[in-house]
Structure formats: C-alpha cells, structure tokens
VOGU-3710 file (C-alpha; in Angstrom, 3 decimals, decimal comma):
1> xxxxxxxxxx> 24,711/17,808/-50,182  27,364/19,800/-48,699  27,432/23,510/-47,323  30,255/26,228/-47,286  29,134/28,236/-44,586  29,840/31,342/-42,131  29,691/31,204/-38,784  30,689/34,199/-36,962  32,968/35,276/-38,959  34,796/31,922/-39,284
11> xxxxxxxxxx> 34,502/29,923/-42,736  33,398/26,101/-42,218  32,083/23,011/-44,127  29,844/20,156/-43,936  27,795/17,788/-44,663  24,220/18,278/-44,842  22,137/15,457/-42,182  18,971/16,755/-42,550  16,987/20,072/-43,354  14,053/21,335/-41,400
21> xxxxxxxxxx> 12,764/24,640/-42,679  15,562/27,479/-42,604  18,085/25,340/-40,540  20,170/22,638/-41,634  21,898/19,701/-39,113  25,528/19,499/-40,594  28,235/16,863/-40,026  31,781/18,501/-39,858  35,158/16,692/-41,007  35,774/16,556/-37,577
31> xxxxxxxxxx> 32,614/14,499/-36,668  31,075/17,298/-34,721  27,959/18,458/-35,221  26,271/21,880/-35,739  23,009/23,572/-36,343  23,433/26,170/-39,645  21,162/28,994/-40,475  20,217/29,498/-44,212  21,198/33,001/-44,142  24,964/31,899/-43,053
41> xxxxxxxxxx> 24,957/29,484/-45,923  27,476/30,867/-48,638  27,020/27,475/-51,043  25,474/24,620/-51,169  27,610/21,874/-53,484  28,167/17,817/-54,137  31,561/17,553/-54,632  34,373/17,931/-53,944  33,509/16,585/-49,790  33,470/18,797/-47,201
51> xxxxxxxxxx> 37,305/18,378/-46,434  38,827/18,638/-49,771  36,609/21,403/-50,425  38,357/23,587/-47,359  42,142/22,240/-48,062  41,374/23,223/-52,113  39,914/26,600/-50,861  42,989/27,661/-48,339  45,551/26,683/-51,399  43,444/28,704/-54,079
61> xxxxxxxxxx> 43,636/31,465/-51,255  46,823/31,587/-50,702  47,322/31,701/-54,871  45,069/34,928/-55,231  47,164/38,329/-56,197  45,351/40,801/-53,929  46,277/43,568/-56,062  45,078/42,150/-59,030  42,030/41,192/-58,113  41,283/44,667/-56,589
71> xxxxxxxxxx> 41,519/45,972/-59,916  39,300/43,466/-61,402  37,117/44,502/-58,850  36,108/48,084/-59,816  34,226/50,646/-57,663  31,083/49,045/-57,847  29,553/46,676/-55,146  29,443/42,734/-56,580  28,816/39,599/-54,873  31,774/36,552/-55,394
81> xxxxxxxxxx> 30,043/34,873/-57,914  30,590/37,899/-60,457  34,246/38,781/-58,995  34,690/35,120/-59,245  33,954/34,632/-62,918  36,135/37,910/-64,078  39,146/36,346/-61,495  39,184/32,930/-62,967  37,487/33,840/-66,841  34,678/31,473/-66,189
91> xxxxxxxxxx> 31,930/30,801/-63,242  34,153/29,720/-60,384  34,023/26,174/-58,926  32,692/25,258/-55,708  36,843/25,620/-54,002  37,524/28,460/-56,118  34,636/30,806/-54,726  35,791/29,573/-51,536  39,178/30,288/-51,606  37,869/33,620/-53,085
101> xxxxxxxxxx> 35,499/34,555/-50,357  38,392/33,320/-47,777  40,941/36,113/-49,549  38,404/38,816/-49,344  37,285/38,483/-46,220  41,186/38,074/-44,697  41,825/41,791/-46,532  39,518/44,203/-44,965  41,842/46,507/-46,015  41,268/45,386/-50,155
111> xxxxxxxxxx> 37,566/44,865/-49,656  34,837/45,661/-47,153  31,913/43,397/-46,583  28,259/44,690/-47,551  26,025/41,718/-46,764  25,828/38,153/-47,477  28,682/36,882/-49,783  28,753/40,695/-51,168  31,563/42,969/-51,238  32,664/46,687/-52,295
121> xxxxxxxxxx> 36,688/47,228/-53,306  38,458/49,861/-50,993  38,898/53,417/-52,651  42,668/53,981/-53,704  43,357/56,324/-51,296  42,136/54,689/-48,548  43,881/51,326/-49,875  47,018/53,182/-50,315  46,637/54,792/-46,826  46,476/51,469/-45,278
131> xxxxxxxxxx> 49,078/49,534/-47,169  51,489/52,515/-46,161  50,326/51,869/-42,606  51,381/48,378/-42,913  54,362/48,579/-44,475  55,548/51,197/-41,728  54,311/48,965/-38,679  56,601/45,790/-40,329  59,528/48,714/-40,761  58,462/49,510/-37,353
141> xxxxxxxxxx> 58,265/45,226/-36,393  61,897/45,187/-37,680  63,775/47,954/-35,640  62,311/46,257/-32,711  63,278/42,904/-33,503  66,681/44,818/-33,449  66,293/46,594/-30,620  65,050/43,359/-29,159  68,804/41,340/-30,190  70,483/44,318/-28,840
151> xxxxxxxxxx> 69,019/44,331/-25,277  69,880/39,898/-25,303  73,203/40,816/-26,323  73,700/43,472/-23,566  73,626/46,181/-25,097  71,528/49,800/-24,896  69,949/50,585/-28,425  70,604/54,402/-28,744  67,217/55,077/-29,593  66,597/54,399/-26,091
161> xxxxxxxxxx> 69,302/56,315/-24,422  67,530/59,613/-24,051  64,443/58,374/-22,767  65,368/55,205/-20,291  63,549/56,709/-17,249  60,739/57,363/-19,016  60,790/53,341/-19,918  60,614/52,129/-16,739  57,954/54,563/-15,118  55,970/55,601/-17,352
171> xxxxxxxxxx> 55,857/54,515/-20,359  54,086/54,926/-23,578  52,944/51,047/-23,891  52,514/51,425/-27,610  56,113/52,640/-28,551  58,336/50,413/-29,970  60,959/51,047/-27,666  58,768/50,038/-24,717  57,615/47,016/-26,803  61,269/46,134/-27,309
181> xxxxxxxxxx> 62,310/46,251/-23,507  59,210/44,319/-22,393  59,661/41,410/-24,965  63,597/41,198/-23,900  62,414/41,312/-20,536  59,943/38,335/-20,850  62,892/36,343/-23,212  65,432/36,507/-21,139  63,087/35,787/-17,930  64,069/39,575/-15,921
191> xxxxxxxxxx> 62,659/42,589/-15,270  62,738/45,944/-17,433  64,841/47,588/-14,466  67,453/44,683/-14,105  67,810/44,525/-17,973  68,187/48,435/-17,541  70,991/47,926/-15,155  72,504/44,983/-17,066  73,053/47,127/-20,096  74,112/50,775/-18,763
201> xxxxxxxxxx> 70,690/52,409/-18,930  70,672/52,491/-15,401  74,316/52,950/-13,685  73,375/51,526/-9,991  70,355/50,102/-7,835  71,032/53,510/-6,279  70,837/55,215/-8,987  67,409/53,694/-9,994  65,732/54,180/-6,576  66,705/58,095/-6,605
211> xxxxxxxxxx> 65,929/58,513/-10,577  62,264/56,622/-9,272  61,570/59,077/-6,524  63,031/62,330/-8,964  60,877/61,148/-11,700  57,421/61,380/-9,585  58,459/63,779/-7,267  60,715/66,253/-9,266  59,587/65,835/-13,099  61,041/68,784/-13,626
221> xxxxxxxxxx> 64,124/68,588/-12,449  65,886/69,435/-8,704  67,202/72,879/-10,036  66,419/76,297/-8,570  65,292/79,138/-10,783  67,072/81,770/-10,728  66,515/84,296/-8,110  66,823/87,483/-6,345  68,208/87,235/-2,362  65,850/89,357/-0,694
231> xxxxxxxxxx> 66,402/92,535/1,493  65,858/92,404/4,757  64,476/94,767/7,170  66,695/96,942/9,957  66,968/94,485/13,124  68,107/95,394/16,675  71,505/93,475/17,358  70,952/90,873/20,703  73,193/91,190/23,161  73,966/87,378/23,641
241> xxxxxxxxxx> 76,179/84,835/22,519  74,293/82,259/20,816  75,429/78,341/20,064  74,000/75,971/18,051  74,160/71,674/18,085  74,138/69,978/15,343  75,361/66,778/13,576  78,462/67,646/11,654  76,734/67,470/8,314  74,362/69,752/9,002
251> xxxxxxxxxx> 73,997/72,869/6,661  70,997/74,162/7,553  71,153/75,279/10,704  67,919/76,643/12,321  68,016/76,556/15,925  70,465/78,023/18,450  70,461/78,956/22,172  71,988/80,784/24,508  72,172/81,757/27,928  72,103/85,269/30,256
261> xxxxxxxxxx> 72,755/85,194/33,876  70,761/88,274/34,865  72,086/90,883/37,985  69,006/90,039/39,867  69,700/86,346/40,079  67,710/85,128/37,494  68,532/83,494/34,033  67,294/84,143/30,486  67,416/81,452/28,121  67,157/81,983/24,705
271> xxxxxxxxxx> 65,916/79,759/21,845  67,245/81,285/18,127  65,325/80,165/15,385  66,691/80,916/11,661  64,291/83,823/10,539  63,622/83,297/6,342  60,353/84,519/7,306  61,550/87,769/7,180  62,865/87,810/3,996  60,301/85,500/2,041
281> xxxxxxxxxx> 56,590/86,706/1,687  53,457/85,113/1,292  52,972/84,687/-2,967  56,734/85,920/-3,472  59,080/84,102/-5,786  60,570/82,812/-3,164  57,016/81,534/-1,604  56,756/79,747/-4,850  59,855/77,541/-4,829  59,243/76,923/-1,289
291> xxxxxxxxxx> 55,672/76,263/-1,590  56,051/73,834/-4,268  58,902/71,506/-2,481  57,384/71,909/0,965  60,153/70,509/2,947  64,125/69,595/2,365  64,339/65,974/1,258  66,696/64,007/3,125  68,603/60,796/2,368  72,019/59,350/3,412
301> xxxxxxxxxx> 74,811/60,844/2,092  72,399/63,860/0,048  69,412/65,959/0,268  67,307/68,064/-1,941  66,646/71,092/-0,320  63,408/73,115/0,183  65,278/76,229/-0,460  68,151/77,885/-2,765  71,923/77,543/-1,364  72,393/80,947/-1,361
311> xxxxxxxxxx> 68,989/81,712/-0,074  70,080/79,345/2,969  73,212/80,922/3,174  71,808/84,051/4,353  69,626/82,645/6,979  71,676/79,836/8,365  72,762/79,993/11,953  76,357/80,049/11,373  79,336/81,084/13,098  80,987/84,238/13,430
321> xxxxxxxxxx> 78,104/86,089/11,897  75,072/88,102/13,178  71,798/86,533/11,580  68,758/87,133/11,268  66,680/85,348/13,580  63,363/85,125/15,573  64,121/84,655/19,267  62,042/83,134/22,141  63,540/84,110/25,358  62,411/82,299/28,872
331> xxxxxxxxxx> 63,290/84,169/31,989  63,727/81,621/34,614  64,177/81,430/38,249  67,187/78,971/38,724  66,222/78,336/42,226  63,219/76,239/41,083  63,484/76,568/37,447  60,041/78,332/37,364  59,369/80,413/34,325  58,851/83,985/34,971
341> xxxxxxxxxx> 58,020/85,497/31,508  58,501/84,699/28,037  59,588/86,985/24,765  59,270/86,775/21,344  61,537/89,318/19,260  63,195/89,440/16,088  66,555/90,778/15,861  70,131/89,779/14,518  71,587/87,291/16,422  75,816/86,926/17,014
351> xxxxxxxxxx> 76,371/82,953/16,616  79,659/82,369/18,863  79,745/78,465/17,701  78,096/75,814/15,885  79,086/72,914/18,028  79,215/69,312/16,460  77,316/66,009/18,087  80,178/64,166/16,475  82,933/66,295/18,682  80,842/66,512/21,885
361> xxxxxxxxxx> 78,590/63,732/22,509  81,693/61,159/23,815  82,458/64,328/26,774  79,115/65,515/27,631  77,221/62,513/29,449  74,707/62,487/32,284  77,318/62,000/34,597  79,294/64,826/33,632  76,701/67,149/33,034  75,235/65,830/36,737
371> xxxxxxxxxx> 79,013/66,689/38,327  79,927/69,553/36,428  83,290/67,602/34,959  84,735/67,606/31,902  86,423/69,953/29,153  84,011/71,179/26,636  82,864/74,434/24,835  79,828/75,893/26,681  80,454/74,051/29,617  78,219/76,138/32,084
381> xxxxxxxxxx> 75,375/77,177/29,815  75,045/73,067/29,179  74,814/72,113/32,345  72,324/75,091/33,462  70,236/73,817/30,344  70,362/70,041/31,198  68,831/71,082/34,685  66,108/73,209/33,251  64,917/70,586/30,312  64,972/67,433/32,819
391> xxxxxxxxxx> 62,543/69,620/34,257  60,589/70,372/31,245  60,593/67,196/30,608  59,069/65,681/33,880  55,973/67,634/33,447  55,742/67,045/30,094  55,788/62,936/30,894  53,461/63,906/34,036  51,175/65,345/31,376  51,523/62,470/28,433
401> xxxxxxxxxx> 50,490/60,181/31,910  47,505/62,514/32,889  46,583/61,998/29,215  46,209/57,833/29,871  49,816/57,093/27,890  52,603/55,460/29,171  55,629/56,878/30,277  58,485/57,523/27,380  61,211/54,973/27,173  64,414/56,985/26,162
411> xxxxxxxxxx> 66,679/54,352/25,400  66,047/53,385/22,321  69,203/53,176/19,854  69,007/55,869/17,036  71,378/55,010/13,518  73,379/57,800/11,490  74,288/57,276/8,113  77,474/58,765/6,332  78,384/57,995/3,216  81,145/58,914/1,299
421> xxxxxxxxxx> 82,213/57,869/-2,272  79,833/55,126/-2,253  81,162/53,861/1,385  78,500/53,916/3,712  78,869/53,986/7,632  76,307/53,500/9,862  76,783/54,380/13,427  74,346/53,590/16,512  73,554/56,456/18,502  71,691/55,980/22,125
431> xxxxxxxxxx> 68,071/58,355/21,946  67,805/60,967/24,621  71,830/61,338/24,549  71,940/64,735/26,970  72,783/67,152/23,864  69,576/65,401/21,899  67,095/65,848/24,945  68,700/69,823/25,630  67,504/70,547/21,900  64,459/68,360/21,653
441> xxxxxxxxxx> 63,013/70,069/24,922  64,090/73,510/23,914  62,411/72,794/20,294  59,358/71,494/22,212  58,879/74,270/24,552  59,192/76,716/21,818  57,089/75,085/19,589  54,293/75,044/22,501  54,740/78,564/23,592  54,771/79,887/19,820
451> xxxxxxxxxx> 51,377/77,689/19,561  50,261/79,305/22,468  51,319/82,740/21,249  49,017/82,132/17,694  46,350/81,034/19,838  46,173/83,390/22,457  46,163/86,546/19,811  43,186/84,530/17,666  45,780/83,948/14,888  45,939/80,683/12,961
461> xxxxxxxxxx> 48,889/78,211/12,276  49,871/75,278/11,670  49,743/72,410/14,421  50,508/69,186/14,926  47,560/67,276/17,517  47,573/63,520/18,766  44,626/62,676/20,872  41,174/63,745/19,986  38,653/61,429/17,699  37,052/58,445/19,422
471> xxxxxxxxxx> 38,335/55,187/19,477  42,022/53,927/19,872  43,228/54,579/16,054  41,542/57,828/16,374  43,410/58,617/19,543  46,914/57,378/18,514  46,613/59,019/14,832  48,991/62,430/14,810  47,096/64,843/12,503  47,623/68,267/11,131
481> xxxxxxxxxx> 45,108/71,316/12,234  44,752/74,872/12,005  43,783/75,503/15,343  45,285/74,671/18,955  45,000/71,142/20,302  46,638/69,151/22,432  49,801/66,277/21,532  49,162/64,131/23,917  52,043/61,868/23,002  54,585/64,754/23,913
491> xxxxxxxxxx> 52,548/65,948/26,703  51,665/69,642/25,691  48,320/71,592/25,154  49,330/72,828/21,550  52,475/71,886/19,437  52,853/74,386/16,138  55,720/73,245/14,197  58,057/76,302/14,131  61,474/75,664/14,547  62,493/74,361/11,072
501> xxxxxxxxxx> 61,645/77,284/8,608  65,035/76,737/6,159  63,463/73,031/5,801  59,669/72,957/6,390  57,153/75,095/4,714  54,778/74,429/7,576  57,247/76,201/9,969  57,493/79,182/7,413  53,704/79,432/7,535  53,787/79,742/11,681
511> xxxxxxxxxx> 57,172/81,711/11,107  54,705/84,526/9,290  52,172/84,252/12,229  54,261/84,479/14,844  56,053/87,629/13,256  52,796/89,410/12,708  52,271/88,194/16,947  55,161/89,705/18,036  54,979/92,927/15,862  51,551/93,837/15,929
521> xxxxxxxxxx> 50,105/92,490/19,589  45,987/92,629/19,299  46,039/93,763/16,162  47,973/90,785/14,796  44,428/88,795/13,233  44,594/91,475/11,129  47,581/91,978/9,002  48,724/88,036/9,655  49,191/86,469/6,719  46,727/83,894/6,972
531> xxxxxxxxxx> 43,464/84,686/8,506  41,255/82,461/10,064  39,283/80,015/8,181  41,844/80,788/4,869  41,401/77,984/2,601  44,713/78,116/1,262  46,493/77,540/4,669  44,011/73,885/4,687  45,372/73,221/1,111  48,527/73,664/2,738
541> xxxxxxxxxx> 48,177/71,264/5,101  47,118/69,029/2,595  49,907/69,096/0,306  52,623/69,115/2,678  50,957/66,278/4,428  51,199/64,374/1,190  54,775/65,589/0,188  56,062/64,690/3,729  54,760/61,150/3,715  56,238/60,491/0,106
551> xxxxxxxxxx> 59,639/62,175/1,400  59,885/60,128/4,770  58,681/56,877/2,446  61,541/57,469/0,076  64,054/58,137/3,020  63,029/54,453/4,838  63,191/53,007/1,046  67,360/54,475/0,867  68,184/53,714/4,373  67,284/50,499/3,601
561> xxxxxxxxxx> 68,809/50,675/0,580  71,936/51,551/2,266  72,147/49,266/4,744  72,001/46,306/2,268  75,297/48,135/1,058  76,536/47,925/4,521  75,870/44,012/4,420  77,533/43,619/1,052  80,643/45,977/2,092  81,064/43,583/5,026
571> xxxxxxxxxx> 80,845/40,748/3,067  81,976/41,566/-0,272  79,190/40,359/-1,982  75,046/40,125/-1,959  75,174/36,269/-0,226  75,753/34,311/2,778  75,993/35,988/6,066  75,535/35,559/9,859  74,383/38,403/11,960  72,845/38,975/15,192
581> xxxxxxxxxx> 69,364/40,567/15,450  66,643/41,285/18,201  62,995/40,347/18,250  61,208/43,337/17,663  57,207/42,132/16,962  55,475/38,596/16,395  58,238/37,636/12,980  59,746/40,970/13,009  63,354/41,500/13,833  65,794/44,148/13,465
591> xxxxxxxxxx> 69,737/43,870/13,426  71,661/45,011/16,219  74,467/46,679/13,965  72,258/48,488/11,456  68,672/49,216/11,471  67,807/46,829/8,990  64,090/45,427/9,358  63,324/41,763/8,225  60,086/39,691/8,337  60,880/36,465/9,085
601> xxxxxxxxxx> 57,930/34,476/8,229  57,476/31,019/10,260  59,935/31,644/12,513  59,339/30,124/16,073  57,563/32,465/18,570  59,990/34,572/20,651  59,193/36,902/23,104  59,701/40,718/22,209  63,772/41,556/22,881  64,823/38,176/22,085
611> xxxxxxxxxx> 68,363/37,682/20,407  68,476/35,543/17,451  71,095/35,205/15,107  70,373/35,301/11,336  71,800/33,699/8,318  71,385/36,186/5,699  71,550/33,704/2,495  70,969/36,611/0,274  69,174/40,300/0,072  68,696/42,484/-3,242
621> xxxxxxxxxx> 69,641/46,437/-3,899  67,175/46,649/-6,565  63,602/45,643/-4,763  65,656/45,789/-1,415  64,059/42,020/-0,267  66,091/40,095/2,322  66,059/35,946/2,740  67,353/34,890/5,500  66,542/32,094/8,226  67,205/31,859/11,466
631> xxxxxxxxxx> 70,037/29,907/13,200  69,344/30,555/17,097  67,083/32,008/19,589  68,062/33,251/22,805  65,963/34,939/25,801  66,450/38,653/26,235  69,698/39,694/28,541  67,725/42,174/30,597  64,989/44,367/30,891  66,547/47,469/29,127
641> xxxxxxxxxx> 66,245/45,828/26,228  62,631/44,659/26,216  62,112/48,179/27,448  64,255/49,836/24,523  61,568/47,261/22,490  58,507/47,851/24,329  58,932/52,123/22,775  60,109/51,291/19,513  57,301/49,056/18,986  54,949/50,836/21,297
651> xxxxxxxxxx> 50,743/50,915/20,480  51,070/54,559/21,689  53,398/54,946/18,878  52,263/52,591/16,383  50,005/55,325/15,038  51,850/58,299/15,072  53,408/59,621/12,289  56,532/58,644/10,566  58,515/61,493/11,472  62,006/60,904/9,155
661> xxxxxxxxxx> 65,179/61,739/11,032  67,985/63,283/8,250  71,704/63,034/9,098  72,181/66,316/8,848  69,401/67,562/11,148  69,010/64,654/13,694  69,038/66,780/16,444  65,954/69,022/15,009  64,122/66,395/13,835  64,888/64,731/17,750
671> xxxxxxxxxx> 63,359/67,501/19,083  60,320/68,358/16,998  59,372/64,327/17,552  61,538/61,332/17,707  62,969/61,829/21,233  59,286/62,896/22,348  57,782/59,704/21,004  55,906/61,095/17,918  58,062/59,665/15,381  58,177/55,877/15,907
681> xxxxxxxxx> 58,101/54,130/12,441  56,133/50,875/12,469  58,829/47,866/11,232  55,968/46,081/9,908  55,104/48,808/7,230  59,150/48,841/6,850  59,390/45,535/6,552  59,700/44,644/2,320  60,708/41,019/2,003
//
C-alpha cells in the first residue's frame, strides 16, 4: 500500500513498511524514510507506485484551468473527492485527486483550506481583488525589469529622476524604484551610489557627500524664510578706531580691536564683538532660524550659514561703517601690562579696517613685531598687543601647568583650503603665527572675563569646562555647562563662548546675558533672558552639542574629501603616487603637504615624527579610503618636529573636543580653541581607510 500524504504543508508519497496504530513507517522514492501520522494521510492507494503517482499528479496539476474549476466549485465548502468527480465527470483516480489537491493548495487565492483534504472557493470579490493585485505586481515586475536594463545600460530611468536622494538614504525598500537600483547594483557587482554617479543621478563624489549631509541635516532645504531686519535700539557712538583680522574669505566678521593711549599713561584695549544680540530676541523669528541651525556650517570653498545674508550684513564688523557692537574694554598699565579695570558697553563701533591674514601674515613675524620693523597697517597698536597677549598667555600656560597639564606646543602646522571652480589649494599655515595668538588671546580673555561677568552677577550662560569628573577620560573630556568652571586645557577659571554670535547660537545665548549684565548691574538675574536652572537653556546645550559634532564630522569628511582632489589634481588621476608623510601615532601618518590622515596597517614601528615616504597606489572620492604602502622610513630631523607631534597627538588633547577650524573664520575659531589646545582632532577617529 502506498500513501499520498501532507507533511507540513509539503505534498509527499510512499510506500507503506509497516503500520502500528495511528502511524505508519513509509519508504520514499528517494529511499529515505519517515514516520506519517494518519491524520496527514490524504490517500491511501496500490497503484500507480509512489513515484509515478507524484510525476502523474504535478502534470495533471499543471493541466487544471483554475478558473474553471472555481466555478465548478460553488460557494459551498467540499472536500476533493466531490470537486474531483464534478472536475473530471467521474470519481477521480488516485493522480488525479493529487494533482487536484496540489492545484488547490498552490492557489490560496482560488481556494482556502478548511481542514483535512477540505476546501471553500474564494468569494468573487475577494478573488477578483487578488487577481487584480497580481496582475499589477507583474505590471509592476515588468517596469522594473526595465528600469533594471536601463541602469546596466547607463542610463537614469526618469521615474527616478525626482527622487534619487531619497534612493540612496532613505529609501522606501518596497518601491520598485529602490528594488530596481538594488538589483542593478548587485548585477553589475557596485554600489547604489557609484551606479548613481555612473548614470547622472549624482553629478560628483562631491556632490554626493554634500547632498548626504543636506539630506539629514537640512531636509528641508538650506533656504531662509523670509524675514523682517530688525530695529535696533539708539547706541552711543565709541570714540575709537577699531580693526579687525581675518582670513580673506571671511564674511562674517565678529571680532575687532582697537587701541587708546590714555593722557595719564595708560592704555585701553578694546575687544569688539558683532552685537546680533541686540537685534534678535529670545522666541523671535529670528531666534527661530537661528535656534534651529545652531551654528554656520563650514566646508572648503562654502558654508551654510546660521543666519540670513542680510541679517549678517547688518551686524558684520565691516569697514567704513559704525556697527553695532558689544565692547569689552581692558585698561592696562603698559609698564607691567597689569590690568586696571575692565568694561563692558554696547555702543556703535567705527571699523577703520578689516585687515587680511593673507596680506599681513608674510610682514608681521615675531621678529618684527619684537623690533618694531616693518611696513604694515596698524603697526603700533600690533606690536602694543603682541606684548600684552605674550603676557596673557604666560599665565594662562602657568595656570594649564598648576592644573597638572603640560605646557602648549605652538608649532604645530595649521592647513587652509581655497577652492575655486573645482580647483582646490591647500596651503600650510604655522599655529600661533603672531596675528593668530593676538586674536586667540584677545578671544580668550574676553571669553573669561564675560564668564566671569555672568557669574559674578548670579546669571547663567553657556560654558565650555575641561577638568572636573574623576579619572583621566573624565579629566581630558571638554563638556558644555551652565555654570562657571574651570578649562583647564586653556588655563582659565571659566571660559563662556561669546565671541562668535553671527555663527554660534551658544554665543547668542551669553550675548543676551551679558547684555542684561551690563545694562541692568544687580538686577540683571532678573530680566536676563535665561534664568537659572531654565530648562530650555540645558536643551540648548544639548542640541547644539549634537549639531556641532555632526557639523565638525561633516567638515573632516570634505577636507578629506578635498584633499584626495588635491592628490588627483597633482597627478591627474585617482592612482599611483609618491609622497612624503610623518609618523604621527603607532600606524598613523599624515602628509607633509596636505593634512591628509592614513592608517597604514602593518607598517614597521617608527617612532612618533618619523619621515616616511608613501606610495599612494590608489585613494577613492566616493568612501574617501586611501591604499597606499610604504617605501622608506627615516628618523625624525629634529626635535621640533616630534614636538610639533607630541601636541597634535597629545593625551591632554586626545579628549578634547573636535573644535572645526572654517577658512573663513580661522582666526576665531584659533582663538576660541585650536591655538589654546582645545581643538586637537584625534587622526585615529579621522583616519577612514
């Protein structure tokens, strides 16, 4: 005897070996054997054998009309004997009610299963429902196997032209579109973004790094509303001539200074800080837009910025016009450069110059600055400055020291990008150049005082703190707080970020609270925007703390980005290239001509400043990777350079926070951290080969 059985759902024959109650001990064609239920058993026949009886089944199967035989069906439930004998006009044969049972049960959509070898025929709507479904997903089957011989044959499928970015970062996986560029992807052995590029989707590797970051961090576009300039308030006109120093592609310029010689001797030194703060309110229109960007986003070559052009255009620092600032003036005592008294006003401020790093750096040096030679704008007030900061910047390394760090190295080599029509230059640029460290320790000092200022009159701000927790990570890590604490890495008791308002939202927040300071004295806790303990000034924190890190992240991913361009420009193609690079950690190295960070796995241990020269066999635009081996290893020429090493790789600076440094606001950015050491990217994290 042989059995047509079910097991799970799978269709099987055998022959029967023996029986033992409700279980039988089949045989299969194959030779195996199985143990089969009674209640699985669908029929129990002699002939045809086992075999025949499953090759004769799958051909009457395949033979059945479906249609048909849902109309023979009816409405009523039936088991396959009765469907059988209406199908075939008389009581169907032992292949035949197979090959039935095998059509019904492969057509859910026909017939639905009640129990053991019975069945009920689908309702017409339901059938018609579902054959309508089919017949669109094969309709559906077909455009894609188009769009699928379009993408192979290079081309875009206009179906997908409106909707490419949304392809590639977030897609809706069930779309045929998306099913289309993943199965070209997989045939052709690439991925969705190089089969973008390779058909026009995507214009550039550029291009699909900056649509990336716009996509998550801009969904909705890098537009400004439209809006209404504020008005500002009646402001006493300062009787100085104020100068600011910037790189020359600066455009939002915050910070100026100038310089009073006083009758009695003395000197007055004034830091200028661009003053939106006076214009923009807490919960204004204009809080909004800034609130929601949270700080400029730099990149070489462009930026996105925090704030409207013509919003900027009223509060920039620039020349020939009386803006709107908020001043900090020192009142020194040249003899010993001791600091009398300190101001904080706001008034209008007459910018004389905005004076280039570009123009200037070449003529002012130490050594000029240190004889009083040379030809340059501002001659006097420089060199008066660059007496006063060395100063400030002794006790601020005497206080970094006191604090158990190491003194700050400040030659380390700093890199500009320009770029210009898809031409990139990168140019190296010593750290703590004189016009840098007259900035940075004019930013710091401010940015202290004002701290001190918010601190002093119980008012809360924003601050930045390195140095309390336990433990070394804890010590190193540079967090955000909303009360005074000390940066131990740049050596002061409080530093409140302050001196960036056009292009941080944090230094808009302390911009408000030092306003309210210097307006209302005592009184200040209580008409200060923020109060203390205001939630909303933590969430700030929060989200510019997670805006920033994305921002700097996407700035290291396009300087990167560009100086792969740099290495194809020199070469005039993406292969094959020597080039000289220093030792930077363990297998880390950087190039000496760009700042292009490579991991060089199993390369031979080299001490720290080591030169080695590199042959670059080939590097990538799209997931910026670099392969490259190494040719030579030689000692390191002298001690400057393990010392240049020794900060950029520092454990002091390890930790701190990846301050990024635009080309348009190096000199800011200098000051507020990378010249003081809180800024120091770790080239391991950079590191993406």
């Amino acid at each position: 005897m042989n059995l047509f059985f079910d097991e799970s759902g799978e269709f099987k024959a055998g022959a029967v070996l023996s029986q033992q109650g409700e279980a039988y001990q089949v045989e299969m064609p194959s030779g195996k054997r199985a143990k089969v239920r009674a209640k699985d058993v669908l029929l129990q026949f002699a002939a045809p054998s086992a075999a025949q009886l499953m090759e004769e089944a799958q051909a009457i199967a395949g033979e059945i009309d479906l249609d048909f035989l849902w109309e023979v069906a009816g409405q009523e439930e039936f088991g396959f004997a009765e469907l059988g004998t209406e199908y075939f006009g008389h009581e169907p044969k032992p292949h035949e009610a197979a090959g039935l049972i095998m059509r019904m049960h492969a057509a859910p959509i026909y017939f639905q299963k009640k129990g053991k070898g019975r069945y009920k025929a689908a309702p017409e709507t339901a059938l018609k429902a579902a054959l309508a479904g089919i017949e669109k997903k094969r309709q559906q089957g077909l455009v894609q196997a188009q769009y699928v011989e379009e993408l192979k044959a290079g081309r875009l499928p206009e179906a997908m032209r409106g909707n490419v970015l949304q392809l590639l970062f977030k897609p809706d996986k069930n779309s045929i579109e998306y099913k289309a560029l993943e199965t070209a992807s997989n045939e052709l052995q690439t991925q969705p973004q190089r089969l973008m590029l390779t058909v026009g989707g995507i214009a550039s590797a550029h291009q699909l790094h900056f649509s990336k970051f716009l996509f998550d961090a801009f969904p909705k576009g890098i537009g400004f509303p439209p809006v209404e300039l504020p008005n500002l308030p009646e402001l006493p006109l300062a009787e100085v001539q104020a100068f600011s120093i910037d790189d020359v592609t600066t455009t939002e310029i915050d910070d100026a200074m100038s310089v009073t010689r006083l009758p009695d001797g003395k000197v007055r030194v004034g830091i200028h800080i661009a003053a939106p703060g006076l214009g923009i309110k807490r919960g204004d229109a204009l809080d909004a837009i800034a609130r929601q960007r949270l700080s400029t986003v730099y990149m070489p070559g462009d930026k996105i910025t925090m704030l409207p052009d013509e919003l900027v255009e009223i509060f920039t620092l620039g020349e020939g016009r009386a803006c709107p600032a908020l001043s900090l003036y020192a009142t020194l005592d040249p003899s010993d450069w001791s600091l009398i008294s300190t101001e904080t006003r706001a008034e209008r401020v007459p910018i004389a110059a905005n004076l280039r790093h570009n123009d200037l750096d070449a003529l002012v040096t130490e050594e000029s600055l240190e004889a009083g030679t040379g030809d340059y704008p501002y001659k006097d007030d420089l060199v008066l400055l660059w007496q006063w900061v060395q100063l400030l910047e002794k006790g601020r390394m005497a206080k970094r020291e006191a604090f158990g760090l190491r003194p700050e190295q400040n030659n380390r080599v700093d890199f500009n990008f320009y770029v210009e029509d898809e031409v990139v230059t990168i140019l190296r640029r010593k750290r703590g150049a004189p016009l840098d460290k007259i900035v940075a320790e004019l930013a710091i000092f401010a940015n202290s005082t004002w701290g001190k200022l918010l601190h002093d009159h119980g008012v809360p701000g924003i601050y930045r703190s390195q140095g309390a927790g336990n433990g070394w990570a804890a010590k190193m890590q540079v967090r955000m707080v909303t009360h005074a604490a000390p940066h131990q890495g740049l050596g002061v008791d409080q530093y409140a970020w302050s001196t960036s308002p056009l292009r941080r939202y944090t230094d808009l927040v302390n911009q408000w609270q030092i306003l309210a300071c210097a307006e209302h004295g005592v009184t200040a806790p209580l008409v200060a925007p923020f109060k203390q303990r205001d939630a909303d000034l933590f969430a700030i924190v929060s989200a510019f703390d997670a805006a920033y890190s994305s921002y700097a992240a996407f700035q290291s991913d396009m300087e990167r980005y560009w100086c792969l361009r740099w290495l194809a420009q020199e070469k005039g193609d993406a292969s094959g290239m020597q080039v000289e690079a220093v030792v930077l950690k363990d297998e880390i190295v950087r190039l000496t001509d760009i700042p292009l960070v490579i991991r060089m796995p199993g390369m031979p241990q080299a001490a720290r400043g080591a030169q080695v020269r590199l042959d670059l066999l080939r590097w990538d635009e799209v997931d910026l990777s670099v392969e490259a081996r190494v040719l030579d290893i030689q000692q390191a020429d002298s001690e400057a350079v393990a010392e240049e090493l020794d900060e950029e790789m520092s454990d002091d600076l390890l930790e701190a926070d990846a301050e990024p440094v635009p080309d348009d606001a190096a000199a800011d950015d200098a000051a507020d951290s990378a010249a003081a050491g809180d800024a120091a990217a770790d080239p391991e994290a950079a590191a993406k080969d």
